[in-house]
C-alpha positions in Angstrom: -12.0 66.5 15.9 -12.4 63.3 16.7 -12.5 62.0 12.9 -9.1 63.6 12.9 -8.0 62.0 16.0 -9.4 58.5 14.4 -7.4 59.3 11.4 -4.3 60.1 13.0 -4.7 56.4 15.1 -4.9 55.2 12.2 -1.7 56.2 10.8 -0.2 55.8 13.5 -1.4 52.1 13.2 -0.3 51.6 9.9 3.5 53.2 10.5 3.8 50.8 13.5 3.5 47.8 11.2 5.3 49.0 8.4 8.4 49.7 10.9 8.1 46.4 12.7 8.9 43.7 10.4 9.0 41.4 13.6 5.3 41.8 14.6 4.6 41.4 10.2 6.5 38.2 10.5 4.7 36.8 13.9 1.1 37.9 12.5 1.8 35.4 9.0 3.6 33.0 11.6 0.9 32.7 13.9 -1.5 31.8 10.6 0.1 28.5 10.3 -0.9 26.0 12.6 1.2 23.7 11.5 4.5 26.1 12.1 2.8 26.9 15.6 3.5 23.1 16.5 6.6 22.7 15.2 7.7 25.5 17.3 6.1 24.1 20.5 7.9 20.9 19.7 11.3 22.9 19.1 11.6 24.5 22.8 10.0 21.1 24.2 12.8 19.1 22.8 15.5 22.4 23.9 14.3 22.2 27.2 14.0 18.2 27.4 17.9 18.1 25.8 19.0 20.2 28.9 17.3 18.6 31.3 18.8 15.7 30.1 22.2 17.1 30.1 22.0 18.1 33.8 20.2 15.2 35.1 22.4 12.1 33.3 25.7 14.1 33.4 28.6 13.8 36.0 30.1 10.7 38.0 26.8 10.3 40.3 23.7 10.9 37.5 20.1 11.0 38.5 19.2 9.3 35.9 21.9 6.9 34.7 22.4 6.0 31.0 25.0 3.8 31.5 23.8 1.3 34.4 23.8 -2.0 33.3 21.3 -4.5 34.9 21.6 -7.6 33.3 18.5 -9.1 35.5 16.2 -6.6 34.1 17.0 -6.9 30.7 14.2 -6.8 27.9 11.1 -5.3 30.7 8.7 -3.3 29.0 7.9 0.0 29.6 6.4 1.3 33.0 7.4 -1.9 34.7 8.5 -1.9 38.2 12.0 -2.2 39.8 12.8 -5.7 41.3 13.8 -4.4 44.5 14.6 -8.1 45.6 17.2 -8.2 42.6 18.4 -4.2 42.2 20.0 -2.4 45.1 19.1 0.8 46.2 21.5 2.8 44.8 20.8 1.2 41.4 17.6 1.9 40.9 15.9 4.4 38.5 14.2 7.2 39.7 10.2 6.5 40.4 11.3 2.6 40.8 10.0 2.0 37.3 11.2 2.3 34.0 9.3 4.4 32.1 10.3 3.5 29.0 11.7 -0.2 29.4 15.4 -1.7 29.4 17.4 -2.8 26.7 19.0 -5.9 25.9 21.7 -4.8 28.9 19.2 -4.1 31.6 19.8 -0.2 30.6 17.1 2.5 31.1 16.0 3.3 28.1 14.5 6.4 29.4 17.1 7.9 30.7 19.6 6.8 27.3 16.4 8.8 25.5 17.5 11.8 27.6 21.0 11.7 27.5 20.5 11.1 23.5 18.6 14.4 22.9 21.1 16.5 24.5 23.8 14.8 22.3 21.0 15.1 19.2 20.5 19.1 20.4 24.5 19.7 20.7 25.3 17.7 16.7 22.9 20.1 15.6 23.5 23.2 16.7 27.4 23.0 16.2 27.2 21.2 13.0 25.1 24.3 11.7 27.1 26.6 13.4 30.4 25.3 11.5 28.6 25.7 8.1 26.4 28.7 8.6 29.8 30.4 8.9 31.4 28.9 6.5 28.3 30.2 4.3 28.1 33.4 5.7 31.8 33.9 4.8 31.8 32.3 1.3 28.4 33.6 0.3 29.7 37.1 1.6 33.2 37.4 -0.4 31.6 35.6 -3.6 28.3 39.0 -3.3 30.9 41.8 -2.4 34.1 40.7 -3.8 33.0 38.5 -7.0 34.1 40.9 -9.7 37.7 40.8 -8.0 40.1 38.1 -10.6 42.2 35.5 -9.4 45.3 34.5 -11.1 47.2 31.0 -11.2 49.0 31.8 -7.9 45.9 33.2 -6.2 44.8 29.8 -6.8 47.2 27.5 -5.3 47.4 29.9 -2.6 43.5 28.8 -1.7 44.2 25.2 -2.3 47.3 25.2 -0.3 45.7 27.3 2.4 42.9 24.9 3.0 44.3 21.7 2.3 46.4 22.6 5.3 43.6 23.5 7.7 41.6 20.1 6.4 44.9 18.2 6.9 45.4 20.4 10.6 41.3 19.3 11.7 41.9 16.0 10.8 44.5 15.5 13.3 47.4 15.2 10.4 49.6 17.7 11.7 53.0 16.4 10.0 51.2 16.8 6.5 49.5 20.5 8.4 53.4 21.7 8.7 54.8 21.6 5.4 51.1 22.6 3.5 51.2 25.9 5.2 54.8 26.3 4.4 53.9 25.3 0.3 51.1 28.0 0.9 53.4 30.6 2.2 55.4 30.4 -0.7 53.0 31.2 -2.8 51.7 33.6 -1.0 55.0 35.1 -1.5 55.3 34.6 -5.1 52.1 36.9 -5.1 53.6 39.7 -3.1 56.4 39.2 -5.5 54.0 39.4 -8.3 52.9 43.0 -7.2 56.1 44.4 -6.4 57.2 43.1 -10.4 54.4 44.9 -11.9 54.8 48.0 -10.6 58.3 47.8 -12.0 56.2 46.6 -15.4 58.1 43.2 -15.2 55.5 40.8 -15.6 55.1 41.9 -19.6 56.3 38.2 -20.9 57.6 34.5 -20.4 56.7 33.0 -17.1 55.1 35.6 -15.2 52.6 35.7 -18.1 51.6 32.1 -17.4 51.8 32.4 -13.6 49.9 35.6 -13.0 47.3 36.0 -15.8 44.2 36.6 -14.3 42.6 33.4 -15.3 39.0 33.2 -13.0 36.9 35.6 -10.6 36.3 35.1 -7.4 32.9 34.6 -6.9 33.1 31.8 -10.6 35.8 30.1 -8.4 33.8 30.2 -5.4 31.1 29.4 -6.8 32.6 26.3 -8.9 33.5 24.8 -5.4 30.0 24.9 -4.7 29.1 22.9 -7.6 31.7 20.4 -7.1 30.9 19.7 -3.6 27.0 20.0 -4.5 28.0 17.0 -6.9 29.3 14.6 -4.1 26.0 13.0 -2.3 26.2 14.4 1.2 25.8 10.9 3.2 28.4 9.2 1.7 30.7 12.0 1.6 30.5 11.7 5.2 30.6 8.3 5.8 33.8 7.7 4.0 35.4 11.1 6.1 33.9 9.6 8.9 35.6 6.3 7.9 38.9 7.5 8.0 38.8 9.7 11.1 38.7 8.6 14.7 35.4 8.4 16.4 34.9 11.3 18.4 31.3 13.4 18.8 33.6 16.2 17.7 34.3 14.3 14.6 30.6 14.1 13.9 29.6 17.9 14.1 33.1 19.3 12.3 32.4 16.9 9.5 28.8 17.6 9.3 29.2 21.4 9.3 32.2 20.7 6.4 29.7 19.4 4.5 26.9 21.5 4.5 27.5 25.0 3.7 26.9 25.1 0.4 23.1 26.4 0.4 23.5 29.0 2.9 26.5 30.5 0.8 24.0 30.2 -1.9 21.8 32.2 -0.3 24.1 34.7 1.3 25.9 35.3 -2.5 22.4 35.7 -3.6 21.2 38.7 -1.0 24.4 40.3 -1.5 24.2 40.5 -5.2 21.1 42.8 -5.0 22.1 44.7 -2.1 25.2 45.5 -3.5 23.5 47.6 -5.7 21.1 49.4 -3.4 21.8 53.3 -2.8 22.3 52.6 1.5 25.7 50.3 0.2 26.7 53.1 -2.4 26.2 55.5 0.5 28.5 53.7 2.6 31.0 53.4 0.1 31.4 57.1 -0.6 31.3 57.6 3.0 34.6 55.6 3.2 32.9 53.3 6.1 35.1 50.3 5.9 34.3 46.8 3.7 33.9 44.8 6.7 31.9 47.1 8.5 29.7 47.7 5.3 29.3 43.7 4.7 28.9 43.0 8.8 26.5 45.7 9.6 24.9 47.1 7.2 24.4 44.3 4.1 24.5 41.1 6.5 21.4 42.2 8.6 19.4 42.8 5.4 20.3 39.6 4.2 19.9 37.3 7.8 16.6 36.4 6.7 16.9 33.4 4.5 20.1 32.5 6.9 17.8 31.6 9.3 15.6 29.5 8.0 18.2 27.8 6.5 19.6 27.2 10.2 16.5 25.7 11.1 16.1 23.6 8.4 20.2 22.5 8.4 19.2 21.4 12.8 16.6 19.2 11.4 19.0 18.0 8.4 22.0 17.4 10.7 19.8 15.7 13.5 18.7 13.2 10.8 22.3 12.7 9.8 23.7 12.1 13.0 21.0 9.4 13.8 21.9 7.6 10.2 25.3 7.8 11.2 24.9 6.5 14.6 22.0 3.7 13.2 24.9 2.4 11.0 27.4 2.3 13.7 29.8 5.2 12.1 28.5 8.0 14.7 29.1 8.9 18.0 30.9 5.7 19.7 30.2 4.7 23.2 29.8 5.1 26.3 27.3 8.6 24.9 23.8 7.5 24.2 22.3 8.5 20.9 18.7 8.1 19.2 20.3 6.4 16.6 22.3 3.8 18.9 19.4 2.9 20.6 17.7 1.9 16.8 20.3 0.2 15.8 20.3 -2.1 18.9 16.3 -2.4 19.2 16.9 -3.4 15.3 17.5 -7.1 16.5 15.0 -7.1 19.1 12.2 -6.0 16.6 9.6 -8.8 17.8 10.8 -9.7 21.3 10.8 -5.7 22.9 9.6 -3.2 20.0 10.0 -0.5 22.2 13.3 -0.3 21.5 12.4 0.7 17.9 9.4 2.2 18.2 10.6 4.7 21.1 13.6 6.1 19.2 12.1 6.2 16.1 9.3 8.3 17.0 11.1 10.6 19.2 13.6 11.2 15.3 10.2 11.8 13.5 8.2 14.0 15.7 11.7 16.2 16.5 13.0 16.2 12.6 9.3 16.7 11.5 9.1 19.7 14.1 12.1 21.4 12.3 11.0 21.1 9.0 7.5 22.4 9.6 8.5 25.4 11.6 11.5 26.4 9.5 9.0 26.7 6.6 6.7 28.9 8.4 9.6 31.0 9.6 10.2 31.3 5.8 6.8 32.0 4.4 7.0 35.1 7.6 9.8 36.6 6.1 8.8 36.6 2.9 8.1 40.1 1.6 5.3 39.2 -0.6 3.0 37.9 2.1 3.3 40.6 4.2 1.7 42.8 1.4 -1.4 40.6 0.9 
């Protein structure tokens, strides 16, 4: 009897982790020491970024960014107010700066605080924008690739998203008369349907216009390779270049430019689970295409998304700093990592805090991305859950 209850526990057991691919993940996880830091150092940076949004934001900050004190300019870190020289109500909180002034007499502490919130917010937008964009892409190129595409189909697209480019940038004059060229042809394609019922389109200039010419997921797919061809950073800085500086700027242009792996991924997943019985099922069930893709594939296929989100916060973090660094990123009167380094720059010898601080603080929080995004990986990976 109580062999039998020992082997029923013991089923029991082994149904419990088979079911819960969460606990699998967290056992693996857990394993990896390294992953285990990075993750403390993710929600130690979240929690320090909103701190430092509530405590630098508003007209009357506790800790001010943007309080210049030219007689305390240059002091090194933990050094004491002058209360002879700085008024009450323009002193830092403790009467010390923690972290030294700048060359303006700023507190560098609290332009550290204000500059992870603005670091945490790039991020997470910036990988919003293009884990969208991917999940949309990488979604119609896996369920919808065999569908073909003819001439008109095409400068529909181009016409279609040339106008919401030229509508983001600001460009709304040129925005106007795109979607109006793309409505067209989106009426010539209507037209195109109604004709061939009819058994119009047979010769002359409909077979030219409305040939089917590429598939959708090649043509998808295409776009990935000619924006996989561009190098990232520069792609940027010259969009950057022309649009106005703006934190929103930053974090649309970022996202724009960084979708292509996660549509990679997406396409990927899709391919094989369009083929699995539980997606035939649905099918001959009549359950919707969206509802199929949004419910049924899309959770079976979130896996690789999320590590890619990880790994894109650490990638668009390190971008915006760059940006910043070179004077291209968000503009004044937001502090930024990267502002900061580019001003301690010049002041390498006479206050290296002004490096060293920054710099670190980019490291440790891009370093803490990467390592816990590839533990979150090697979790979800099928094959080490079987070992």
């Amino acid at each position: 009897m109580a062999n039998d209850k020992k082997d029923i526990n013991e089923l029991h057991h082994g149904l419990a982790d088979e079911i819960s691919p969460v606990v699998a993940a967290w056992r693996i996880f857990r394993k990896n020491s390294l992953a285990l830091w990075g993750m403390v150092i993710f929600f130690i940076f979240f929690v320090t970024a909103v701190t430092g949004f509530i405590v630098t934001a508003g007209d009357d900050p506790v800790f001010d960014p943007a309080k210049v004190r030219l007689s305390e300019k240059m002091l090194k870190p933990f050094t004491p107010v002058n209360k002879e020289m700085i008024g009450p109500g323009d002193r830092p909180p403790f009467n010390m700066y923690v972290l030294g002034t700048d060359d303006l007499g700023r507190d560098v502490f609290s332009r550290m605080l204000q500059g992870a919130w603005v670091s945490l917010t790039v991020g997470f937008v910036a990988v919003g924008i293009s884990v969208f964009i991917g999940i949309v892409l990488g979604g119609i190129a896996g369920y919808y690739g065999a569908l073909k595409l003819n001439f008109m189909h095409i400068l529909f697209l181009i016409a279609f998203f040339s106008s919401i480019v030229l509508l983001v940038s600001g460009q709304k004059d040129y925005a106007l008369p795109s979607f109006m060229i793309a409505g067209l042809f989106f009426l010539f394609a209507l037209g195109y349907y109604y004709l061939s019922v009819r058994d119009m389109t047979g010769s002359g200039i409909f077979r030219i216009l409305f040939f089917d010419t590429i598939s959708l997921d090649s043509l998808i797919m295409r776009l990935v390779d000619i924006m996989l061809c561009f190098p990232s950073f520069f792609l940027i800085l010259t969009v950057i270049a022309i649009l106005p500086a703006s934190i929103y700027n930053i974090m649309i242009v970022i996202g724009l430019t960084s979708w292509m792996g996660t549509t990679r991924f997406v396409r990927a997943e899709f391919l094989t689970l369009r083929e699995q019985d539980f997606v035939s099922a649905a099918n001959a069930m009549g359950i919707r295409d969206v509802s199929i893709i949004f419910r049924h594939m899309m959770p079976n296929a979130i896996a690789p998304v999320i590590v890619s989100t990880i790994l894109g916060i650490a990638g668009a973090i390190h971008v915006e700093a760059a940006l910043s660094f070179l004077g291209f990123g968000v503009p004044p009167p937001h502090a930024t990592w990267g502002n900061i380094f580019s001003v301690g720059k010049n002041y390498i010898f006479d206050a290296p805090w002004l490096t060293y601080v920054p710099g670190l603080a980019i490291f440790v929080v891009v370093l803490a991305f990467y390592l816990f995004g590839e533990g979150v990986r090697d979790a979800m990976n099928p094959k080490l859950r079987k070992r």
